[in-house]
N, C-alpha and C positions, 0 to 999 in steps of 0.2 A: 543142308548137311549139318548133321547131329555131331557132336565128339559123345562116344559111348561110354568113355574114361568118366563122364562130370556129365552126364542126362538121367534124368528120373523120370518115372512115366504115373500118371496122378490118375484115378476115377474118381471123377465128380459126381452125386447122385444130387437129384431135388427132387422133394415126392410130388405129385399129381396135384395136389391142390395151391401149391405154392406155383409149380406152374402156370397152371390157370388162371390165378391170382396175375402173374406178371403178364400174361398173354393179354385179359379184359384191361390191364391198364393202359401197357402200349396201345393197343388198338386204339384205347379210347382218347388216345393223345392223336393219334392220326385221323382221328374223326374230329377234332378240333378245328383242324389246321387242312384239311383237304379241303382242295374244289374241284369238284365233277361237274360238269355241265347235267343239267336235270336234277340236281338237289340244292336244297340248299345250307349254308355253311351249317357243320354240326349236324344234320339231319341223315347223313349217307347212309342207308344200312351197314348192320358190321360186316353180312357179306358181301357184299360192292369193296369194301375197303378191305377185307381178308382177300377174296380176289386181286386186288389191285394192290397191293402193297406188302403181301404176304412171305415175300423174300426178307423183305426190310423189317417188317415186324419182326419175325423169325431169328433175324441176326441181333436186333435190336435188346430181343428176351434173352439171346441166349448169352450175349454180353451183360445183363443185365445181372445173371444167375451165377453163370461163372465167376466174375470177376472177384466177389466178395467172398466166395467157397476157394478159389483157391489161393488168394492171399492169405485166407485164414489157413488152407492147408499145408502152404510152404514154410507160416511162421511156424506151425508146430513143428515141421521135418528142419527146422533149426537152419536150412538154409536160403540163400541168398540169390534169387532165380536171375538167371544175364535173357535179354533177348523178348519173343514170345512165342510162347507155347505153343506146338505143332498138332492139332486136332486127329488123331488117329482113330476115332472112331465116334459116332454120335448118336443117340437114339431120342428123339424129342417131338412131344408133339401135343398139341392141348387136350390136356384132361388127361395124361399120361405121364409118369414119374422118368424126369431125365436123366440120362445116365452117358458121361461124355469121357472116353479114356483123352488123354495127351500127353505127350513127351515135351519135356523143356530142358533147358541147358542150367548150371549153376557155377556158382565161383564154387572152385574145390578150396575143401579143407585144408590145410596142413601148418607143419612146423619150421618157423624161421628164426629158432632158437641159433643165437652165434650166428646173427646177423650181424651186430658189431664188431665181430674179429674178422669180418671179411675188407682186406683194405687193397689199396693200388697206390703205387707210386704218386708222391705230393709236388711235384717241381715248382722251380721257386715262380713267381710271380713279377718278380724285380725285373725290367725293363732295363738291357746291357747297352752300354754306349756305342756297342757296333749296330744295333737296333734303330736307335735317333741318330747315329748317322745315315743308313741306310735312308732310314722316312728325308732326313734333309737330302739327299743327294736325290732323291724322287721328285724331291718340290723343284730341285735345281735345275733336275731333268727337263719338265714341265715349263721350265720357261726361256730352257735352250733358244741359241737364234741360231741358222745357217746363214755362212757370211761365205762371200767367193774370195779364195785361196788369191793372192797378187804374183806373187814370186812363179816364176820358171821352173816346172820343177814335176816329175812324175805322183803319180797315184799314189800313196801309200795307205795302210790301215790305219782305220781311224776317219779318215777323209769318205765325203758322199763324193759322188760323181756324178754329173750330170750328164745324162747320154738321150741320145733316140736312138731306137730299133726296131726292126726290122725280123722278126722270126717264123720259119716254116716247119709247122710241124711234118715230121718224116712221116709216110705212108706204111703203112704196115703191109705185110703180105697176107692176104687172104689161105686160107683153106685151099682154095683151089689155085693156088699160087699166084693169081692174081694180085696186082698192087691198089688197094685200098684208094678211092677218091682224096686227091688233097684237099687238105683243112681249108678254112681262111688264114690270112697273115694275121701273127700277131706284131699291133706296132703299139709304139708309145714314144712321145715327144717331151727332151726334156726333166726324165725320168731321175730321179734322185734314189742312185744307189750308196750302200754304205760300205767298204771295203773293209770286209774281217767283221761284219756287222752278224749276231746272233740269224738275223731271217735272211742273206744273202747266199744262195747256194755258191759251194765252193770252186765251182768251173765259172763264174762271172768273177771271183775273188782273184783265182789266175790269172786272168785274162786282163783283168784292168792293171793289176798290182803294175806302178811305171809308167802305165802310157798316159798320155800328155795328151791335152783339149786339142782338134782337131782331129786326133789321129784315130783311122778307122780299123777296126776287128772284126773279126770273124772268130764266133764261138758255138760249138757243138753241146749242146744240155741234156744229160740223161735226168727227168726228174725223177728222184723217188716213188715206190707206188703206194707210198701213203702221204703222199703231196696233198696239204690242202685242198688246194682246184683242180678239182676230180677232173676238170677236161684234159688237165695235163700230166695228171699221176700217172708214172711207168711211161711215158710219153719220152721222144727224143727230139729235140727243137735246134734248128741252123740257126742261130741269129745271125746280122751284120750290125752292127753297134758303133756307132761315132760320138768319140768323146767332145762333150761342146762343154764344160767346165769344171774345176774343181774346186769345191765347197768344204766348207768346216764347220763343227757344228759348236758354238762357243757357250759355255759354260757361264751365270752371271755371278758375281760375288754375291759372298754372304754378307751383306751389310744392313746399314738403315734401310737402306732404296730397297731393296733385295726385298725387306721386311713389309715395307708400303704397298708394294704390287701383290704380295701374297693375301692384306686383306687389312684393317684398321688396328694395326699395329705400330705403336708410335716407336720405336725399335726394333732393332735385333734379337735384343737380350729379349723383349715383352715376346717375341714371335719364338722362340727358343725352349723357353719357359712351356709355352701354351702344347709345343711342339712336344717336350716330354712329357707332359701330362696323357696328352694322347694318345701318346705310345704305350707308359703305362697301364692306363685306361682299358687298351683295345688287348694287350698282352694277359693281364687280368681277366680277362672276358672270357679269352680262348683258351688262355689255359684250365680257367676254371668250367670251362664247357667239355676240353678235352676230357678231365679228368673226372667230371661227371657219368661222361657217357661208359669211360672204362668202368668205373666202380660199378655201376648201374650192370654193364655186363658181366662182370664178375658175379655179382650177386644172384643174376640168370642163371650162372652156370652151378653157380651151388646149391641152389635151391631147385629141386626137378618138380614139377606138379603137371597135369595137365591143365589146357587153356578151354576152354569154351571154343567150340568153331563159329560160330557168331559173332563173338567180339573178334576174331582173327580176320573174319571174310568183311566185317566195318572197314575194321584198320586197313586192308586192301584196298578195300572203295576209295579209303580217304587218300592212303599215295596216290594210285590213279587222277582221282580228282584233278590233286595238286602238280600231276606230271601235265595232265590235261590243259590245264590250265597254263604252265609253263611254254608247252607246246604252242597254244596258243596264243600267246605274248610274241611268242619267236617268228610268229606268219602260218602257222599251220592252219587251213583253211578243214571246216568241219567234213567236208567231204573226203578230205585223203585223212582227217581223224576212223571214220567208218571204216578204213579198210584196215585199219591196226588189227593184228591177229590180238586179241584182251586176253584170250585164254594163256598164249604163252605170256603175256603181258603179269598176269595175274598170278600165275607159276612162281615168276622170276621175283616177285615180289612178297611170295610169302615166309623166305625164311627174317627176314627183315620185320616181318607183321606179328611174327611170333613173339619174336625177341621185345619189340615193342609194348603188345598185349602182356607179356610174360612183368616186363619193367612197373606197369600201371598197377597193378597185380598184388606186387611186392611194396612198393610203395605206398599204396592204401594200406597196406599189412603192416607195415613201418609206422607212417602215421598213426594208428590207432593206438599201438604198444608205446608209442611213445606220446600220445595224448597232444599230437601235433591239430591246432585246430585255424580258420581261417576268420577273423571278424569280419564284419557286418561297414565295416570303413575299407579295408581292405578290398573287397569285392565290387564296393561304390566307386574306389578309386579305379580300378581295372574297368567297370564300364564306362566311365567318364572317358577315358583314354581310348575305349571301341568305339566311342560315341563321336569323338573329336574323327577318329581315322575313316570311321564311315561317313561324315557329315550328316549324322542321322540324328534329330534329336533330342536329347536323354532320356525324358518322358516316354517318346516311340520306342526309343528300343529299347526301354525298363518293359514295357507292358509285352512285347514281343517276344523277348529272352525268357519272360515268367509262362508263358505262354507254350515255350515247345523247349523247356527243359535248360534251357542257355544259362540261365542264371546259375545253375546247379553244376553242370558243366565247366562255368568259370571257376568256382569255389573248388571243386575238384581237382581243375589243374594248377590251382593256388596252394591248395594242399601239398599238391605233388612236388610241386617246385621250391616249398619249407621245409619237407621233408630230406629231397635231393642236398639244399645246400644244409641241411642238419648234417649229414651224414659225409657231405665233404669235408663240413669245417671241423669234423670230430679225428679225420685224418693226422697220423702222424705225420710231422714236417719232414 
């Protein structure tokens, strides 16, 4: 798939004797390097080897012809080709002048004059004290203990309870009025619920709220039908439920000790310190990410050009990948990957791929006008750090990355990303 917005369609000619020229070469590089059984090396006839190898010569010449004719042809047409070139018609053959049409794709032209006046919203950065308390009352959370309640005295919120039960799910009526096979029982021994707790549904929160260890209940649960556990979503369950204890969940101070257990922090104050830095730190991060990604679409939206479908249906590949990959991390085994429908999969993914495509686009375009460029330390640094993440090393993956393009790839998304925070930090506060 071509975009017709941004494709150009090129004939290449080569006259007959240059042809010929390139065809006795090739050949005569595969009469080098062939072995037929019945000759010997170098000796094959040309046609044993035009026979036997005649595809591959053929492809071989006609990359050979093409390549240098249309690089020369593209820098004259002053543009910049994405992708490669679709062969729409070919006429070739030894001792006859080649003539090969094809269509390719290009970055389009245009103008991102009052790119600078396009801005978004700057929020501040600064890390609020309900923020570092929040991250402390997390750490606090985390080291919570459940301790059993002593006193005499019912359920209230706040309090876990420690119960076993006992629950049947209700039978459904069938279509033909029939009642539905019963489930197995659900049980569970010992169970620590939390009364008025965010993930306790609200008919176990009735039902405990007062009663006292020993004392046994009966509760009826409609679960929601976007419950978690799908065997129970929309589902109606009888428990019988006996309460065997009530538990608290105790909070520890903020102190030295507090400070020790979190990690080699010789106080409070040193752990406190390290604490808003953090927060700081990770707030910076996200805000300055947020507010990338807005300017970035803003910018999309002012600037209209067409995209290349090429670079569009990459950028597809590459989320795919990356979901793929996800998926796979999660347990998804490659045979229930095969049954994903990709088509709607690939649908769903391309107004995202545009936008994307669209960002890379303007950003090169940015960089340029603004004479943003990437050193030669900079990019050493970025490999060294691929190098450490893969275990791979640096020697290998220097020769590898130069190899299929990687190296150029980094420096490009280096670009992008001077570029990106240029045009943040030039934001009104």
């Amino acid at each position: 798939m071509l975009n017709p917005e941004c494709t150009r369609e090129l004939v290449i000619e080569a006259p007959a004797e240059e042809v010929t020229q390139v065809y006795r070469r090739v050949t005569g590089n595969y009469r080098k390097q062939a072995k037929i059984p019945g000759f010997r090396p170098g000796k094959v006839p040309e046609t044993v080897i035009r026979r036997r190898f005649g595809t591959q010569i053929q492809k071989e010449v006609i990359d050979t012809l093409l390549s240098e004719r249309f690089n020369k042809a593209v820098r004259e047409m002053g543009i910049r080709p994405v992708g490669h070139p679709q062969v729409t018609e070919m006429r070739i053959e030894d001792g006859a002048p080649m003539t090969v049409k094809a269509v390719f794709e290009y970055l389009p032209d245009f103008s991102i004059e009052g790119y600078r006046d396009v801005t978004v919203e700057k929020p501040s950065v600064e890390a609020t004290e309900e923020e570092f308390q929040a991250e402390i009352e997390e750490m606090r959370e985390s080291r919570a203990t459940i301790e059993p309640v002593e006193e005499e005295r019912g359920l209230k919120d706040g309090d876990w309870a420690q119960i076993s039960y006992k629950g049947q799910v209700q039978a459904a009526e069938g279509e033909d009025g029939e009642q539905a096979p019963a489930a197995e029982p659900i049980t569970g021994e010992d169970t620590l619920v939390e009364i008025g707790g965010k993930d306790t549904l609200e008919a176990f929160n009735e039902a405990l709220r007062g009663a006292k260890p020993g004392q046994e209940l009966k509760v009826e649960v409609l679960y929601p039908a976007e419950y978690g556990e799908r065997s129970l979503a929309g589902k109606t369950v009888a428990y019988e439920v006996e309460v065997k204890g009530i538990k608290k969940r105790t909070l520890p101070e903020l102190n030295d000790d507090f400070a020790k257990e979190m990690g080699a922090y010789a106080s409070y104050a040193e752990l406190e310190a390290q604490v808003r830095e953090h927060v700081a730190r990770r707030k910076r991060r996200r805000v300055e990410a947020e507010t990338k990604d807005r300017l970035m679409a803003a910018l999309v939206e002012r600037f209209a050009f067409p995209v290349p479908e090429s670079l569009v249906q990459d950028q597809i590949d590459a989320r795919l990948e990356r979901g793929l990959r996800a998926l796979a991390a999660q347990g998804m085994e490659p045979e229930q990957m095969r049954k994903l429908d990709f088509a709607r999969l690939r649908a769903a993914q391309r107004e995202s791929a545009v936008a994307e495509v669209k960002t890379r686009i303007l950003l090169d375009r940015i960089a340029a006008e603004e004479n943003i460029t990437v050193s030669e330390e900079e990019v050493e640094r970025e490999v060294q750090i691929a190098s450490i993440q893969a275990r791979e090393p640096l020697d290998t993956l220097k020769v590898r990355l130069t190899r299929d393009g990687g190296l150029a790839r980094i420096r490009e998304q280096l670009q992008r990303e001077k570029t990106a925070t240029m045009l943040y930090e030039r934001l009104p506060a």
